[in-house]
Residue frames as qw, qx, qy, qz and C-alpha x, y, z in Angstrom:
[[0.688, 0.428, -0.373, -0.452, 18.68, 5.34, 0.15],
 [0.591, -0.232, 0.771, 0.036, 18.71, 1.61, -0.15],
 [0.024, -0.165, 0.812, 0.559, 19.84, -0.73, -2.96],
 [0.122, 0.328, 0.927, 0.136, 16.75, -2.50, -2.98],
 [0.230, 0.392, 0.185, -0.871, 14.51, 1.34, -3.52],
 [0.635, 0.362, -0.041, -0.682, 13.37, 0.53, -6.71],
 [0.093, -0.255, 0.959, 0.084, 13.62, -3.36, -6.52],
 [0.479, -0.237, -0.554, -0.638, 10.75, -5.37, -8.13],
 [0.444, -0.043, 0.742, -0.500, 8.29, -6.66, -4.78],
 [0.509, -0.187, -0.682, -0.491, 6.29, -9.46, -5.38],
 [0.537, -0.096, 0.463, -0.698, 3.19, -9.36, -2.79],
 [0.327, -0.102, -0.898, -0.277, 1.87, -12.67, -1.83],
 [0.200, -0.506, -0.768, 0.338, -1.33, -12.53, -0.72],
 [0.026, -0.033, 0.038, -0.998, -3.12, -9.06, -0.91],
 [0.130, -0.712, -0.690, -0.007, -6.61, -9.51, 1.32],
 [0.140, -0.950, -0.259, -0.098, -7.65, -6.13, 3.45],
 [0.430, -0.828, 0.107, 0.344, -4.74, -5.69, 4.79],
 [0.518, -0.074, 0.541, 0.658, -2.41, -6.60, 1.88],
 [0.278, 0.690, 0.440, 0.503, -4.43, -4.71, -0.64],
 [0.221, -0.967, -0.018, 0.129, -4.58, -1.57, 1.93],
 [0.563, -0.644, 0.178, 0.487, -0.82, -1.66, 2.19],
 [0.525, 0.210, 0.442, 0.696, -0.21, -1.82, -1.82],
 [0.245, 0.815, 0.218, 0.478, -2.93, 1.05, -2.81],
 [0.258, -0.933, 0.035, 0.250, -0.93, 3.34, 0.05],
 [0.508, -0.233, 0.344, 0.755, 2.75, 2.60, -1.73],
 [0.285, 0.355, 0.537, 0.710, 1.03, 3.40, -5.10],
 [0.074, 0.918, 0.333, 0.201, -0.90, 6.43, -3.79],
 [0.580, -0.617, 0.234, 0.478, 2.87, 7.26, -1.96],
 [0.313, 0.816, -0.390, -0.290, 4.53, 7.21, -5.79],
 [0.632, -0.169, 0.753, 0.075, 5.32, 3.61, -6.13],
 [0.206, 0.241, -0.711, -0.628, 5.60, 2.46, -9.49],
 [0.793, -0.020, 0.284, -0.538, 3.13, 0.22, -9.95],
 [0.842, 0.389, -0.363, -0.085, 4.82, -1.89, -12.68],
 [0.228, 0.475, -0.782, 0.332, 7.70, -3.07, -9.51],
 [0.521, -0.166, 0.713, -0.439, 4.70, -5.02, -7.84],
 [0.397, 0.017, -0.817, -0.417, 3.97, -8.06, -8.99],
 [0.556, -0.342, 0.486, -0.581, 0.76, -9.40, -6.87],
 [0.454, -0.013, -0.878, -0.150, 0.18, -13.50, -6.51],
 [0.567, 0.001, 0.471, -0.675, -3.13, -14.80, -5.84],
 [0.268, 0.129, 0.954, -0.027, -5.07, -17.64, -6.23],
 [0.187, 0.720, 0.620, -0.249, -8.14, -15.86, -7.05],
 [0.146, 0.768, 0.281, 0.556, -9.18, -12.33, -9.07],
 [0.424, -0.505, -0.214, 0.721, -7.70, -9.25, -7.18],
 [0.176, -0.920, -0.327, 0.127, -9.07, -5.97, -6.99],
 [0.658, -0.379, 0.121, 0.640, -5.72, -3.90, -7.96],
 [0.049, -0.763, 0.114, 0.634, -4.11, -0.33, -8.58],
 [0.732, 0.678, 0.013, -0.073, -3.61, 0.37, -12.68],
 [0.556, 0.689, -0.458, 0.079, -0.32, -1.38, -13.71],
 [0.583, -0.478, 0.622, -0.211, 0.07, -3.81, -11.15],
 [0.421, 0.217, -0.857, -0.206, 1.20, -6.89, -12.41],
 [0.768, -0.289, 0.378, -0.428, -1.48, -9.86, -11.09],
 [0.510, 0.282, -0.768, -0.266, -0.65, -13.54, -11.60],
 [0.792, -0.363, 0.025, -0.491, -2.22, -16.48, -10.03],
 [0.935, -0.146, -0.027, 0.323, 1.31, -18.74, -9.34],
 [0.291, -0.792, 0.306, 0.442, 4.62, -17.74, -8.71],
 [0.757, 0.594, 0.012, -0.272, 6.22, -16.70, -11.51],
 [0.836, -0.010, 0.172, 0.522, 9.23, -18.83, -13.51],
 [0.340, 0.852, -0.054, 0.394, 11.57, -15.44, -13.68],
 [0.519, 0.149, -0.637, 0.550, 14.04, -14.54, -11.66],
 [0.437, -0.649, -0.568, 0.255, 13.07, -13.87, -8.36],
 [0.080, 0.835, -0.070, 0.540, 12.56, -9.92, -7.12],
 [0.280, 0.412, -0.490, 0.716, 14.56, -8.04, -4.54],
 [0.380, 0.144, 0.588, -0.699, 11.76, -8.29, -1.85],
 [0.395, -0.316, -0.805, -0.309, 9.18, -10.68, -1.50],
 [0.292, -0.196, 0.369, -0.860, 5.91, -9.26, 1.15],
 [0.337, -0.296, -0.889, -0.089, 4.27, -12.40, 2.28],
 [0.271, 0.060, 0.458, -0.845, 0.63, -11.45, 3.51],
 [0.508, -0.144, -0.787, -0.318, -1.14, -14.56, 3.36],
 [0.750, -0.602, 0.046, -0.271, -3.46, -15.75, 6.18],
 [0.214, -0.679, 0.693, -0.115, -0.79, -17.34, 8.84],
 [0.666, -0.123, 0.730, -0.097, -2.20, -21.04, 8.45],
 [0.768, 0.639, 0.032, 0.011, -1.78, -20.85, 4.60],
 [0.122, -0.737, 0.612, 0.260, 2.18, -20.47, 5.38],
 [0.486, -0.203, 0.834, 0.166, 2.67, -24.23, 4.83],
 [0.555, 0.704, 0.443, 0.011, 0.65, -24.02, 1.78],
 [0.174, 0.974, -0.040, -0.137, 2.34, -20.96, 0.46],
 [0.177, -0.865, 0.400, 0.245, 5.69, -21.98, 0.97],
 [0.634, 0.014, 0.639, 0.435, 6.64, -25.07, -1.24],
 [0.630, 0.676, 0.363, 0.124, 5.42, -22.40, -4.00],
 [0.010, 0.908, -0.417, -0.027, 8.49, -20.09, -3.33],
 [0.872, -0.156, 0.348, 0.307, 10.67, -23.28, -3.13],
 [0.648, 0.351, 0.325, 0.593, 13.65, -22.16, -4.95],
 [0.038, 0.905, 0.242, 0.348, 12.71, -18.35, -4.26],
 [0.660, -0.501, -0.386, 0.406, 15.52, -16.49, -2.36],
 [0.002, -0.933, -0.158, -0.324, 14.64, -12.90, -1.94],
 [0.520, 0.315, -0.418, 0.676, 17.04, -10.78, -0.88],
 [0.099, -0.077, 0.528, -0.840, 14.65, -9.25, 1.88],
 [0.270, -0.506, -0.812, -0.107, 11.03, -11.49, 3.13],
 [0.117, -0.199, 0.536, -0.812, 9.22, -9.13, 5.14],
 [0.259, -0.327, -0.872, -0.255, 5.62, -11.04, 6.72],
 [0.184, -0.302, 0.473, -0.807, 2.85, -9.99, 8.15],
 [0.691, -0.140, -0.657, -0.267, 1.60, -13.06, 8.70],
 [0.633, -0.575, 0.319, -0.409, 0.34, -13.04, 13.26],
 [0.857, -0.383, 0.318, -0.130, 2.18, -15.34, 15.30],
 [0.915, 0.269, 0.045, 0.297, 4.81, -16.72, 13.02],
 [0.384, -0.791, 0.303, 0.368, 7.98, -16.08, 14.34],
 [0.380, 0.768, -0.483, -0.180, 11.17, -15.57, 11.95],
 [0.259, -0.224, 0.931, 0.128, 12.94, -19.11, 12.64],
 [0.552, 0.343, 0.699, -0.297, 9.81, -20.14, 11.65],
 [0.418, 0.857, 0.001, -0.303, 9.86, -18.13, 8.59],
 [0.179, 0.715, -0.626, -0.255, 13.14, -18.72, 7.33],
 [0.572, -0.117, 0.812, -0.002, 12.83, -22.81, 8.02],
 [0.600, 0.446, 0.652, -0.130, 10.29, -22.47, 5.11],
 [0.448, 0.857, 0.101, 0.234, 11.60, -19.49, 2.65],
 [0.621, -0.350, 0.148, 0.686, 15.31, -18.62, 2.80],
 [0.234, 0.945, -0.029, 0.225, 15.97, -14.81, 2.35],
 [0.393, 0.355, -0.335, 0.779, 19.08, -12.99, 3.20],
 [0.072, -0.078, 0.475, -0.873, 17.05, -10.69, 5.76],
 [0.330, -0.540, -0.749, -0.196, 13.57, -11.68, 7.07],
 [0.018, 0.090, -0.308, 0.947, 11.55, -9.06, 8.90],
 [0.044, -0.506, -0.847, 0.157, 8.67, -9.45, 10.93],
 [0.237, -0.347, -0.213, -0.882, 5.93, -6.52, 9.93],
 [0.011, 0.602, 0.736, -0.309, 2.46, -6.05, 12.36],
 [0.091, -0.136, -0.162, -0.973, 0.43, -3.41, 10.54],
 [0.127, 0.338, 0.712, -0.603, -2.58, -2.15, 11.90],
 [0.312, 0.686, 0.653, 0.077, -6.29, -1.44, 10.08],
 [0.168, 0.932, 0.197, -0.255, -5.47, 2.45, 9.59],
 [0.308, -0.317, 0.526, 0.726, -2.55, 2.12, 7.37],
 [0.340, 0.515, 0.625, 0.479, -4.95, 1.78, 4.55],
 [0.166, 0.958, 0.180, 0.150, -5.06, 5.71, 5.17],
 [0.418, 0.584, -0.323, 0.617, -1.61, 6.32, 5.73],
 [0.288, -0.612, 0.384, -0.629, -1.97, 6.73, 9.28],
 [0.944, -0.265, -0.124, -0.151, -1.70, 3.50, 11.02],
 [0.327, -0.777, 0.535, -0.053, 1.57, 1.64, 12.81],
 [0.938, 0.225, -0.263, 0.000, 3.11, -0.74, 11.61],
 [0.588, -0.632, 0.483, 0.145, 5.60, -2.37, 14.48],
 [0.844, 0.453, -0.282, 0.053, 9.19, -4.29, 12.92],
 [0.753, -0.472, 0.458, 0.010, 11.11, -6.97, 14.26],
 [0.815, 0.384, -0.426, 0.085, 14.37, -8.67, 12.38],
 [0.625, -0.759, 0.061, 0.172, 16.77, -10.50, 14.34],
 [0.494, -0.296, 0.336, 0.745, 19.74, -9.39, 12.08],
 [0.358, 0.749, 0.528, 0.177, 19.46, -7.04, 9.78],
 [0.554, -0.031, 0.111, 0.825, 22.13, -4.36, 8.12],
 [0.009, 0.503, 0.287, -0.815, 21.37, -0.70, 7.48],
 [0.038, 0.005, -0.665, -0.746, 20.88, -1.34, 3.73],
 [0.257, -0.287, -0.911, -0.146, 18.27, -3.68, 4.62],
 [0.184, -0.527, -0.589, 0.585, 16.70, -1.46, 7.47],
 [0.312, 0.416, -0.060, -0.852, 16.19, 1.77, 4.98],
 [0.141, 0.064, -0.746, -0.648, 14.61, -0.43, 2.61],
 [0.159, -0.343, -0.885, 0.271, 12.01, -1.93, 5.29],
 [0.068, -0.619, -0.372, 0.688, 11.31, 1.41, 6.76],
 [0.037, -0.214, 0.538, 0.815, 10.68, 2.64, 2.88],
 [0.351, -0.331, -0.860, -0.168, 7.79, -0.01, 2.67],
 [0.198, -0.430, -0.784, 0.402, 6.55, 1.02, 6.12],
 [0.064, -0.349, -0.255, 0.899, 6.76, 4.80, 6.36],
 [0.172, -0.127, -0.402, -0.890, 4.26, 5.44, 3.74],
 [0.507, -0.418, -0.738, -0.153, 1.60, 3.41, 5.86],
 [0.571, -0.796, -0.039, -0.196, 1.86, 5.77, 9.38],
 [0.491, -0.705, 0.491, -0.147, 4.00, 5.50, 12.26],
 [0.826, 0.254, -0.497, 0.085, 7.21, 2.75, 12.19],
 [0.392, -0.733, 0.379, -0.406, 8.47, 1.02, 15.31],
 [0.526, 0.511, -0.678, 0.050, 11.26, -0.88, 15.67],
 [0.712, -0.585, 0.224, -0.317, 10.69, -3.59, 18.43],
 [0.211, 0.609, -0.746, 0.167, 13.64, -4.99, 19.55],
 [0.391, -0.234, 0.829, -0.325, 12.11, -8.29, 21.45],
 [0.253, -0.084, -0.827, -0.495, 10.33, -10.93, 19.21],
 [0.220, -0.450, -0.863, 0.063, 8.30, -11.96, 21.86],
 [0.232, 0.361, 0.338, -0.838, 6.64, -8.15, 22.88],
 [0.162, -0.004, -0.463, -0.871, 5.28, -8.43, 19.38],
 [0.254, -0.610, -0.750, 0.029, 1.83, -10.57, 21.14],
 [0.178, -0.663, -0.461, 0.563, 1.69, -7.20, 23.14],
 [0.008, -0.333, 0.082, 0.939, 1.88, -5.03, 20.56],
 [0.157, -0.266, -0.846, -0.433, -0.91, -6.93, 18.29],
 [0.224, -0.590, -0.713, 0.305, -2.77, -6.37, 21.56],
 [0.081, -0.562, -0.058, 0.821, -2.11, -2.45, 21.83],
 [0.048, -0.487, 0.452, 0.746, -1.88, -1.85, 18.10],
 [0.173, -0.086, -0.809, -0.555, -3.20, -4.14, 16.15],
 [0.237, -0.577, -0.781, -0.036, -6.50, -4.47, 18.31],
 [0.188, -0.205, -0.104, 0.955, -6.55, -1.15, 19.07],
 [0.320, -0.026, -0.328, -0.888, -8.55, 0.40, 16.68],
 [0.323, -0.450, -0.768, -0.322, -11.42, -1.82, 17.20],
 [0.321, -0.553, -0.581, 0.504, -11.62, -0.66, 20.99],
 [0.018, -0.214, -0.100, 0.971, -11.55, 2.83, 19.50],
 [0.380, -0.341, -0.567, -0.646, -14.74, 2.34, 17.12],
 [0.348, -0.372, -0.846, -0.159, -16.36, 1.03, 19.91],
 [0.346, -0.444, -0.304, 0.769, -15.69, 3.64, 22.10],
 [0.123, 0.059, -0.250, -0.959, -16.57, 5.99, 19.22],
 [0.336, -0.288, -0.794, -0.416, -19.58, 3.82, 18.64],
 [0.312, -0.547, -0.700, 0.337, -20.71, 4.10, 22.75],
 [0.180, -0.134, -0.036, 0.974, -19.86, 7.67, 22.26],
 [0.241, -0.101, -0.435, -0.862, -22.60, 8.33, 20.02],
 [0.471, -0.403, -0.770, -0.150, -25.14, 5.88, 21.47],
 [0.348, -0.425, -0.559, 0.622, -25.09, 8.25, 24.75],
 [0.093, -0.111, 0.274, 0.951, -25.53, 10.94, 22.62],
 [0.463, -0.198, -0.643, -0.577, -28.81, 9.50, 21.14],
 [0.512, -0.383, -0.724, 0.259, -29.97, 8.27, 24.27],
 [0.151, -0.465, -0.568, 0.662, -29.91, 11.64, 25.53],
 [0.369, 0.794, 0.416, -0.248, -32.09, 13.14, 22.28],
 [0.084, 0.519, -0.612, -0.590, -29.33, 14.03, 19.63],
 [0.811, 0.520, -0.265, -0.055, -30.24, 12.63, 15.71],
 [0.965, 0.170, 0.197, 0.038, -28.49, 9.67, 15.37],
 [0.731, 0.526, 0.120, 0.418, -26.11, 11.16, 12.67],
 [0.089, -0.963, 0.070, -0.244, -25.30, 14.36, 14.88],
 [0.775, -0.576, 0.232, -0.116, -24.49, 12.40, 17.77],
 [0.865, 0.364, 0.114, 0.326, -21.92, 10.48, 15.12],
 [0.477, 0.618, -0.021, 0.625, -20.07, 13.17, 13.99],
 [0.559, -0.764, 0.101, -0.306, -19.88, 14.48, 17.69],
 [0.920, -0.326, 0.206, 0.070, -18.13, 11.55, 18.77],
 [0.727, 0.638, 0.216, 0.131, -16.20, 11.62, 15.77],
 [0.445, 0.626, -0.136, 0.625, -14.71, 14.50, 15.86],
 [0.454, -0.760, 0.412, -0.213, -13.83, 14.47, 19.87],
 [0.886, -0.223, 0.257, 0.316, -11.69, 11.52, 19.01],
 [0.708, 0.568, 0.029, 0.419, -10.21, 12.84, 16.28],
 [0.090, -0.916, 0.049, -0.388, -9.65, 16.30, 18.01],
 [0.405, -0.728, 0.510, -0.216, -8.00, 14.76, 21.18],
 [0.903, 0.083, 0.220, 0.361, -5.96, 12.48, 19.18],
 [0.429, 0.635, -0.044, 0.640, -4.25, 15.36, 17.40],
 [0.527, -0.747, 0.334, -0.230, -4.71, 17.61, 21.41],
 [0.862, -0.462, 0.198, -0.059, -2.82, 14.28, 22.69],
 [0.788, 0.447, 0.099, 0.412, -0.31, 13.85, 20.07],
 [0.188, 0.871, 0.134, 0.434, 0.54, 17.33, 20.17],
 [0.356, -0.881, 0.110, -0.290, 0.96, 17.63, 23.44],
 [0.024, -0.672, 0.546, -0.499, 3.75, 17.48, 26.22],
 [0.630, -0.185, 0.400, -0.640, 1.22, 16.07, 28.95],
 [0.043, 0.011, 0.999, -0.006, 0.64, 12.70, 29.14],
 [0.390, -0.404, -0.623, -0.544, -2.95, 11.50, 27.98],
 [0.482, -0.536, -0.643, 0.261, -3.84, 10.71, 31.94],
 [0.191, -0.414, -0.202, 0.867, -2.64, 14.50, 32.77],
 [0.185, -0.150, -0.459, -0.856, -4.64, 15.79, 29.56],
 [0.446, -0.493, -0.660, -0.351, -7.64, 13.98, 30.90],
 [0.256, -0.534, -0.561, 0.578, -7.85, 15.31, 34.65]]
């Protein structure tokens, strides 16, 4: 348990990936009334979310989840001026935490990388802080764990290699699911068969590969 369990969050930003990550807390059992979301625009959002389109004059909540595009930081951050959350976490690519804290003083700042299948609970979502107490660490990993897999990466700079593995991942698997099927069809399977073929030999020997002992390279000889 951490202090900050049922602190209000105010989510800034909340495109695909921010909106994926809120409706998984609130299909997890999140309150909905502890998120406040700030956008510029109309937002698409779970029943009893708070939406507002500036930050608001109140006091400031226990966690602020910045998940703006990365080149909207400088844009984003004279509107928190004055804001100092007790825990920032961003998943804003490429923006390291010095970088982060020059512009928004928090107590604890934590780099997030989630990946496209959290928005079903099953995705990874890597985290980097470079300080960061145990309070603060069950409160992160609270946020994360409803979204898939959590992995603490202890070097700032691997996080370019995990974007690569993880965060670009999935595309290489559609496509792979996508060639999967096209070989299928090509050799006289329906279209839609040939799909759901493919489909469900990834799925299958994701859950075989998971499961197993054996390394994926021994699974596959």
């Amino acid at each position: 348990m951490s202090a900050l369990d049922q602190a209000p969050i105010w989510l800034v930003g909340c495109g695909n990936m921010g909106g994926a990550m809120l409706r998984r807390w609130i299909a997890a059992g999140m309150e909905p009334g502890r998120v406040t979301v700030i956008t510029r625009g109309d937002a698409d959002l779970p029943v009893g979310v708070r939406h507002v389109n500036a930050v608001p004059d109140e006091a400031p909540p226990g966690i602020v989840v910045l998940a703006v595009k990365p080149q909207q930081l400088d844009v984003v951050a004279p509107q928190l001026d004055g804001v100092r959350p007790t825990l920032l976490v961003s998943i804003l690519a490429g923006v390291e935490v010095a970088a982060l804290r020059a512009r928004i003083p928090a107590t604890t700042i934590v780099r997030a990388m989630p990946n496209l299948p959290v928005a079903i609970g099953k995705g990874v979502t890597a985290l980097f802080a470079d300080a960061i107490d145990a309070d603060m660490r069950g409160a992160v990993e609270a946020l994360a764990m409803p979204l898939g897999l959590v992995e603490w990466i202890d070097d700032e700079a691997q996080f370019d290699a995990v974007t690569a593995l993880a965060g670009c991942g999935p595309g290489f698997v559609f496509r792979f699911a996508d060639a999967l099927a096209q070989a299928g069809t090509a050799l006289g399977l329906p279209a839609d068969q040939a799909a759901r073929l493919a489909i469900a030999t990834l799925e299958g020997s994701a859950i075989m590969a998971r499961g197993s002992a054996e390394t994926p390279a021994t699974l596959a000889d």
